[in-house]
Rosetta silent file (secondary structure, phi, psi, omega in degrees, C-alpha in Angstrom):
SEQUENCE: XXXXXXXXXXXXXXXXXXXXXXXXXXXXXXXXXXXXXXXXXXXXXXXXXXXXXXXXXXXXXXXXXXXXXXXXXXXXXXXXXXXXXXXXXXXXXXXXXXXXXXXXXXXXXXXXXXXXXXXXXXXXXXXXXXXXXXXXXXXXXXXXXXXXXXXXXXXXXXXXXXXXXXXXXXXXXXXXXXXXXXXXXXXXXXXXXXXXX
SCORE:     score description
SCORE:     0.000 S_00000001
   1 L     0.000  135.835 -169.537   -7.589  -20.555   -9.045 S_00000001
   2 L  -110.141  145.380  162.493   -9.657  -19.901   -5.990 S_00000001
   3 E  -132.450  138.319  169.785  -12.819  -17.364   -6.414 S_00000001
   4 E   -65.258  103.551  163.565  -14.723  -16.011   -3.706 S_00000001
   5 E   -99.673  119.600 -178.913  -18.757  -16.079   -3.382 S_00000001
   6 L  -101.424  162.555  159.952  -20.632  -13.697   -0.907 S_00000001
   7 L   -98.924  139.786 -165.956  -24.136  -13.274    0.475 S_00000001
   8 L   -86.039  170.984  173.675  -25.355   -9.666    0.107 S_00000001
   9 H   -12.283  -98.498  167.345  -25.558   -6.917    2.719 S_00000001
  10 H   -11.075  -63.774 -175.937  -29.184   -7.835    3.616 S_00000001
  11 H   -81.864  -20.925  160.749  -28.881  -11.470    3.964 S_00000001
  12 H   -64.335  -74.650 -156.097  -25.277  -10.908    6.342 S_00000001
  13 H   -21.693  -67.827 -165.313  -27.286   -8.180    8.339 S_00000001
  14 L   -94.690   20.272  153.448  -29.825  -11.332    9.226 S_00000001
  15 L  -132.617    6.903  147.761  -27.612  -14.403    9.691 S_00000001
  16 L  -106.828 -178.865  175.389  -24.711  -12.941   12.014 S_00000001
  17 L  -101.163 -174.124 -156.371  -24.230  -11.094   14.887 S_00000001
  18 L   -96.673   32.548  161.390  -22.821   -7.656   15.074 S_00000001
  19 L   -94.002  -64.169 -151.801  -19.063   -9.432   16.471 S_00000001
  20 H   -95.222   -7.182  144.763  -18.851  -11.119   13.564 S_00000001
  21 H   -41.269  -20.636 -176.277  -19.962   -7.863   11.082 S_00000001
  22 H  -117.188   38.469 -176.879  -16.892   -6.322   12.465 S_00000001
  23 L  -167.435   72.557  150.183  -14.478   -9.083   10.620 S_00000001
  24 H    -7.221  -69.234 -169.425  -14.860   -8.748    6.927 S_00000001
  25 H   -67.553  -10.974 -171.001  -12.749  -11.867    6.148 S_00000001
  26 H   -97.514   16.900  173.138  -15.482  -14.192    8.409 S_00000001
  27 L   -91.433  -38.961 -171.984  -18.028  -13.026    5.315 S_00000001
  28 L   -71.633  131.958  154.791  -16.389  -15.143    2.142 S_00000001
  29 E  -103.260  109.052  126.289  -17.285  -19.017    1.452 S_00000001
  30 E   -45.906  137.992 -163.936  -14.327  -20.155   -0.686 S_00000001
  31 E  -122.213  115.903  172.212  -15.089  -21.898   -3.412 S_00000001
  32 L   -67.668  -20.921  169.844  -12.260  -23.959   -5.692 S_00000001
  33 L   -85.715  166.082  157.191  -14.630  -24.016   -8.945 S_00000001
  34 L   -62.177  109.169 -167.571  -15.355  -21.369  -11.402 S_00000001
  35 L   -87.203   23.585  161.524  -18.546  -19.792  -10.392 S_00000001
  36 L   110.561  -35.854 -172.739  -18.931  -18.072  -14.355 S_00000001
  37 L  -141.911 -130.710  148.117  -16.853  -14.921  -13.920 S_00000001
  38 L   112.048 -149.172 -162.138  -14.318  -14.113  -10.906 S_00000001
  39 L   -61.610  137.244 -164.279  -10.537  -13.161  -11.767 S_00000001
  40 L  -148.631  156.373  149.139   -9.661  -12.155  -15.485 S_00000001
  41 L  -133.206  140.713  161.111   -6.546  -10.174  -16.779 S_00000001
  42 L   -70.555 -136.537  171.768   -6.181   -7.987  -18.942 S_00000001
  43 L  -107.523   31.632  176.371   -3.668   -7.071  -21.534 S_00000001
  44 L  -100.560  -31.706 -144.290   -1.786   -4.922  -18.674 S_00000001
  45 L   160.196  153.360  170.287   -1.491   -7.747  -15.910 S_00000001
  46 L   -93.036  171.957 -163.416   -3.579  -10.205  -13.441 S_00000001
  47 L   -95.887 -173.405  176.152   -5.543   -9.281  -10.854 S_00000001
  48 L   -84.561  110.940 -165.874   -4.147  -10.282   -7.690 S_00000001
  49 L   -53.509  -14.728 -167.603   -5.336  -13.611   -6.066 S_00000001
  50 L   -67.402  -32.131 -152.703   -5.382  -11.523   -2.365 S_00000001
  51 L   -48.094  150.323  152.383   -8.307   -9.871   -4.423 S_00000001
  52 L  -158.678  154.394  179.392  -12.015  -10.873   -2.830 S_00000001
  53 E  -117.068  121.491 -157.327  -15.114   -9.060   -3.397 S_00000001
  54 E  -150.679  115.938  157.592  -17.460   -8.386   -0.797 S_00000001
  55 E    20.434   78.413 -176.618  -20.752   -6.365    0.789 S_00000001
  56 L   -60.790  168.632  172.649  -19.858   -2.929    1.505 S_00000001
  57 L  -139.099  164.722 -163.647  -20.306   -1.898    4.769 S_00000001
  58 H   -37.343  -72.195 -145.892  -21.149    1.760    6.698 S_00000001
  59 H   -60.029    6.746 -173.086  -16.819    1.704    7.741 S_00000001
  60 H  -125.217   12.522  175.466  -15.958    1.514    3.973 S_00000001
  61 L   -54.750  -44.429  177.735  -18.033    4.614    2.711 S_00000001
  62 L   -65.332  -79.457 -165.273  -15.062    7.358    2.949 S_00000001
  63 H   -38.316  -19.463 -172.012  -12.644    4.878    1.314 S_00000001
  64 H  -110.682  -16.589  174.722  -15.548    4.083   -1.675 S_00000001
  65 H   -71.796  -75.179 -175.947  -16.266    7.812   -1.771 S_00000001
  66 H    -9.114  -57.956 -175.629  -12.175    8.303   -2.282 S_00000001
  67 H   -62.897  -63.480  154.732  -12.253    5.856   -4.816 S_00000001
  68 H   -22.013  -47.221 -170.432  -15.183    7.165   -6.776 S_00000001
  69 H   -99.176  -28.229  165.118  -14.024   10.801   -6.828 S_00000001
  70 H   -55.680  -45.838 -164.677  -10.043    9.722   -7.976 S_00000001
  71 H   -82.010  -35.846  167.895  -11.600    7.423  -10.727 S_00000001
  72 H   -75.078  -41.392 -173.965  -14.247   10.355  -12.045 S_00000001
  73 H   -30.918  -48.452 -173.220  -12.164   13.434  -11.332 S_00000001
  74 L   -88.752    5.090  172.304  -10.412   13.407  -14.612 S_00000001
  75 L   -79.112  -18.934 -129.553  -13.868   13.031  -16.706 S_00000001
  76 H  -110.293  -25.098 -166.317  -15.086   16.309  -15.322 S_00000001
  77 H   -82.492  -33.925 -164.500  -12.777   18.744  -18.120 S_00000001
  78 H   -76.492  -29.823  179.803  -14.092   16.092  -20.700 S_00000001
  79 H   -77.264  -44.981  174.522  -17.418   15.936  -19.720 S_00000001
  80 L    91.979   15.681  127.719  -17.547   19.462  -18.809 S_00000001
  81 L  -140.448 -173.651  173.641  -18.993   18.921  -15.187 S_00000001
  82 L   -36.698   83.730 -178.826  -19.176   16.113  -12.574 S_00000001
  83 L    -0.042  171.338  166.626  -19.692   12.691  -13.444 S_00000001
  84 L   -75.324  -42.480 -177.706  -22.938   11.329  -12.053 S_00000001
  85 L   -60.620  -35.907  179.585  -20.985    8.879   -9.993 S_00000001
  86 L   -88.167    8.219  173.452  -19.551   11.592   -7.796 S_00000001
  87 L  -132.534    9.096  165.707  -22.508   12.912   -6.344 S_00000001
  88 L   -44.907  140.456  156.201  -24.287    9.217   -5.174 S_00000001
  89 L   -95.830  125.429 -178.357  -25.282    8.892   -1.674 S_00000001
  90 H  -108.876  -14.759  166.347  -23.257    5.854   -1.109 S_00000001
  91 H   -49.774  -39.730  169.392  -24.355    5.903    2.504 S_00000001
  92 H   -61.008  -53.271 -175.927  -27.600    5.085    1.176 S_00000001
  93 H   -67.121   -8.061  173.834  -26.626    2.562   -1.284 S_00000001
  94 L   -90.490  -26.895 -171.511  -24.299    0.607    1.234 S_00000001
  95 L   -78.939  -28.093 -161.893  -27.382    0.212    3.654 S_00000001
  96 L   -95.854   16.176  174.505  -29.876   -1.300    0.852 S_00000001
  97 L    94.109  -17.998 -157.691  -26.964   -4.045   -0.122 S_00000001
  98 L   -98.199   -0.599  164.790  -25.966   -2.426   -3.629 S_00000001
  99 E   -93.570  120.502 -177.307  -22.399   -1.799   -3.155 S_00000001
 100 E   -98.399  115.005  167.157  -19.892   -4.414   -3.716 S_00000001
 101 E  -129.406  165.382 -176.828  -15.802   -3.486   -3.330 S_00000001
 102 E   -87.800  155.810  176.700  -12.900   -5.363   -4.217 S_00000001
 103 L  -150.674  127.258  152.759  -10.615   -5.609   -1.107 S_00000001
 104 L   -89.268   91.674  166.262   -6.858   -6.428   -1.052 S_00000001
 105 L    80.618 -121.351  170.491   -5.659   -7.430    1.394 S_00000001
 106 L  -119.030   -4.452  164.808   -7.303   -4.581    4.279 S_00000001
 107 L   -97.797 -173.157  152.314   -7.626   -2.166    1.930 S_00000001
 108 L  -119.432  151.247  179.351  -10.136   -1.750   -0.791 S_00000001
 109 L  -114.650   41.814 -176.875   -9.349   -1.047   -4.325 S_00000001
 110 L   148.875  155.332  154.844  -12.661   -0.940   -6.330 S_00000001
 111 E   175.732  172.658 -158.312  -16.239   -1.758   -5.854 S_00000001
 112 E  -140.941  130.958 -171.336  -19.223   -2.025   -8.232 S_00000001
 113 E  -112.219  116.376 -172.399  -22.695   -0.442   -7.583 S_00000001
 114 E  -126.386  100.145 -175.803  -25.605   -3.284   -8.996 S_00000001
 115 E  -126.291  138.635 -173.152  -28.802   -2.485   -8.644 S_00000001
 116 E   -34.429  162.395 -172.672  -32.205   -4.845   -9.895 S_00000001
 117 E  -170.479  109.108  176.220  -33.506   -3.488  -13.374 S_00000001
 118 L    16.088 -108.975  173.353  -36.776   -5.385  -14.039 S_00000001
 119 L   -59.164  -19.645 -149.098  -35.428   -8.615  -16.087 S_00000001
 120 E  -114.165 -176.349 -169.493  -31.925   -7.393  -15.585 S_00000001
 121 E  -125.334  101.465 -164.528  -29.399   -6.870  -13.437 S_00000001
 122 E   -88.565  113.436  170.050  -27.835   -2.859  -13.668 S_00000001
 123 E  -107.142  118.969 -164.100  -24.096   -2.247  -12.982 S_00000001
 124 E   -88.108  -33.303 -176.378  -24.778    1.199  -12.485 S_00000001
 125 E  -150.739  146.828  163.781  -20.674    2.222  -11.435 S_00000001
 126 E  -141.039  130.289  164.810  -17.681    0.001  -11.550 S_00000001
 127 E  -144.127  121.491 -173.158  -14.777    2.291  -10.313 S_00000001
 128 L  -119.487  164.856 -177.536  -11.176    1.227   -9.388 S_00000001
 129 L   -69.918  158.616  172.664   -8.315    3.291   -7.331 S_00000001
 130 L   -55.348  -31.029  164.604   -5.973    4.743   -9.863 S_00000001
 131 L   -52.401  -23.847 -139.498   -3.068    2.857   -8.297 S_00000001
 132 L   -99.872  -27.859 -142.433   -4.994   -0.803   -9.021 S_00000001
 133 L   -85.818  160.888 -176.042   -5.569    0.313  -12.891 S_00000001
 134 L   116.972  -21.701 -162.806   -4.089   -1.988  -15.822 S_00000001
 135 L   -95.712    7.390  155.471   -4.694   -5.217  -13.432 S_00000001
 136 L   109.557  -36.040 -151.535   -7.480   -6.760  -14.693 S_00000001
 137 H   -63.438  -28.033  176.489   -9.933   -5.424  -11.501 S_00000001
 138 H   -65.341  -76.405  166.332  -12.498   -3.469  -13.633 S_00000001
 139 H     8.668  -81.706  160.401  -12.548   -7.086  -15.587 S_00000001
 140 H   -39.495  -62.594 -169.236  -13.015   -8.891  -12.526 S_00000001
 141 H   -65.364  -48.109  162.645  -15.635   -6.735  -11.159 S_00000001
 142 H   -39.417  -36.347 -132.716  -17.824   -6.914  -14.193 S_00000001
 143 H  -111.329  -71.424 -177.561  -17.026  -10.559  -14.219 S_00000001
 144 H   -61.330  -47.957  154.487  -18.703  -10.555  -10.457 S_00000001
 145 H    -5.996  -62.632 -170.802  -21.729   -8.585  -11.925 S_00000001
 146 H   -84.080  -27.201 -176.287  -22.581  -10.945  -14.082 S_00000001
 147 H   -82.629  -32.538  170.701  -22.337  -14.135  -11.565 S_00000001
 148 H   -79.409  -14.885 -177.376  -24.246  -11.942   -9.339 S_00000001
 149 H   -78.280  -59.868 -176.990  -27.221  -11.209  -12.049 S_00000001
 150 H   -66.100  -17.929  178.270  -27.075  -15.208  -12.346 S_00000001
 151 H   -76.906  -40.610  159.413  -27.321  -15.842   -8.859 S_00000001
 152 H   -83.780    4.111  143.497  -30.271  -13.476   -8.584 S_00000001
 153 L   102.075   12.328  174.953  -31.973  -15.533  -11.320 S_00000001
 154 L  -105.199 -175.645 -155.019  -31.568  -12.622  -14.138 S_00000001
 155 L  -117.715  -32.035  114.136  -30.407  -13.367  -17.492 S_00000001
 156 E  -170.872 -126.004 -141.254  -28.855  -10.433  -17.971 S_00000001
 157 L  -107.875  178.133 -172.829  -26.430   -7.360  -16.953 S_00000001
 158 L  -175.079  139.642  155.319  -27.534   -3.398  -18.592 S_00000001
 159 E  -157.405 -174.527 -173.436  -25.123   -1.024  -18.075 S_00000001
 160 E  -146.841  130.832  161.486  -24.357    2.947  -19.159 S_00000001
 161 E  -120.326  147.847  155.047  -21.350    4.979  -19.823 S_00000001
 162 E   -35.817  142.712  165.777  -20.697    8.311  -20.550 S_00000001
 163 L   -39.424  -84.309 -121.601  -20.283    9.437  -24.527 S_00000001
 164 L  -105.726    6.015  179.419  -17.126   10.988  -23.800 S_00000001
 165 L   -87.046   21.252  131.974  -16.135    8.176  -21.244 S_00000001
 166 H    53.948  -72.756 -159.952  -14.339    6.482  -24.842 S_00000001
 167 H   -93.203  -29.309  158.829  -12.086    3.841  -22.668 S_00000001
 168 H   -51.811  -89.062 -178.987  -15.282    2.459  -20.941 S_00000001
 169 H   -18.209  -86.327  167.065  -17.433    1.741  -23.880 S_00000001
 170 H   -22.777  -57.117 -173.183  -14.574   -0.131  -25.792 S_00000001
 171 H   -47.969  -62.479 -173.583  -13.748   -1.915  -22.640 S_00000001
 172 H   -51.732  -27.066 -141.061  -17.734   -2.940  -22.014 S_00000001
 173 H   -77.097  -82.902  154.264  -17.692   -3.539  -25.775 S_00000001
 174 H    17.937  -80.154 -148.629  -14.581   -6.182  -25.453 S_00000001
 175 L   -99.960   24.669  168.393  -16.090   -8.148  -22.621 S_00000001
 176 L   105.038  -40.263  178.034  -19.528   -8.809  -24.549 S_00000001
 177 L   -67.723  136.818 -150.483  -21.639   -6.058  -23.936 S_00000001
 178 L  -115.542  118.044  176.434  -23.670   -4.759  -27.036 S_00000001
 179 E   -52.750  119.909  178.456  -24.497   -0.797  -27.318 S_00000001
 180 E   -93.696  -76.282  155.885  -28.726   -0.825  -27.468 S_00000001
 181 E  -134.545 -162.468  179.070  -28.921    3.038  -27.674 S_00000001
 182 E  -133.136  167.317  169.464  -27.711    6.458  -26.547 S_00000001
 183 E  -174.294  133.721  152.312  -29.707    9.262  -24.766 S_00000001
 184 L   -32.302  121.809  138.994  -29.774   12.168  -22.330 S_00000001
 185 L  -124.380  134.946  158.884  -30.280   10.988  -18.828 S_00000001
 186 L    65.456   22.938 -173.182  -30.034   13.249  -16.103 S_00000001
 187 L    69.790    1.435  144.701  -28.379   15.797  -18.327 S_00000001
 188 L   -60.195 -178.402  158.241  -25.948   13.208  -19.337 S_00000001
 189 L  -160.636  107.678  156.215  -25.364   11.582  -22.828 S_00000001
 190 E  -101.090  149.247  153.485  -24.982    7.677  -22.571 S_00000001
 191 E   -97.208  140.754 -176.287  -24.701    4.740  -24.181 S_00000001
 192 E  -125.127  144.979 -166.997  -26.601    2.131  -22.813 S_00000001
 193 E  -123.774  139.466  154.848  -25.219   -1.254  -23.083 S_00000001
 194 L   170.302  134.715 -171.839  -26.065   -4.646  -22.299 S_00000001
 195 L   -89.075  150.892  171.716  -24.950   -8.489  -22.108 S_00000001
 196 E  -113.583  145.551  158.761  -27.298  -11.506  -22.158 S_00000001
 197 L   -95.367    0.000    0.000  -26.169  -13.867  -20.426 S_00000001
């Protein structure tokens, strides 16, 4: 099994030039070992080996917006208004490095927004397109979370789902992460979560 390791945003920005910024695929060092997480399936299906996870960049904003409002959209009667996730400046959050997507092949299918949290490492959104789900990719991404938390030297990952977000929680629960508490944020009600690694 081959898994993919990247260097973030930041650290591309300052060792290429802007030729090679405009050829995704020149970003990945393959790697033939297990870096600690990478490709997982669930009980639907594997993810696809084409899969690689990578830096967003400014040209992938609409397409991570897309994704993001397809994957929340059907929370909003349950929640009873807009996810949190669907009103992110992701313009911002693509420039400072914290957006990650999955990319198949030329499109993308997913991406994971990870941003420092003191000791920890915060996956703030994991979202995949609606076509991708059952395949393992939320798995996967979470999987890259955590190899990125070790690579930045934390120990480990904190994350939050909506109450009424059900199929998260369970999911989070599954792959190791332990419920701390819940509270209004932001006019939400979460569960906060969180794996040590």
């Amino acid at each position: 099994m081959t898994y993919h390791v990247f260097i973030t945003w930041r650290e591309l920005k300052c060792r290429q030039s802007a030729h090679a910024l405009k050829d995704p695929r020149a970003w990945s060092r393959t790697m033939s070992e297990n870096t600690g997480g990478g490709a997982s399936a669930d009980e639907s299906g594997e993810v696809s080996q084409n899969v690689v996870i990578r830096p967003a960049v400014p040209t992938d904003q609409a397409r991570v917006r897309n994704i993001v409002d397809a994957a929340y959209r059907p929370y909003i009667a349950r929640i009873g208004k807009r996810p949190g996730p669907m009103d992110e400046d992701y313009g911002a959050l693509i420039e400072r490095g914290d957006v990650f997507v999955a990319q198949e092949g030329d499109t993308v299918v997913g991406l994971a927004v990870l941003l420092d949290d003191r000791d920890a490492l915060l996956l703030d959104n994991v979202a995949v397109a609606p076509e991708r789900h059952g395949r393992g990719l939320g798995r996967r991404l979470v999987g890259f979370a955590e190899d990125e938390a070790r690579r930045r030297g934390r120990r480990m990952v904190r994350l939050y789902t909506n109450e009424a977000m059900v199929e998260n929680a369970a999911l989070y629960a599954r792959l190791g992460f332990v419920e701390t508490h819940r509270a209004t944020q932001n006019g939400f009600r979460r569960i906060f979560m969180e794996k040590t690694l």
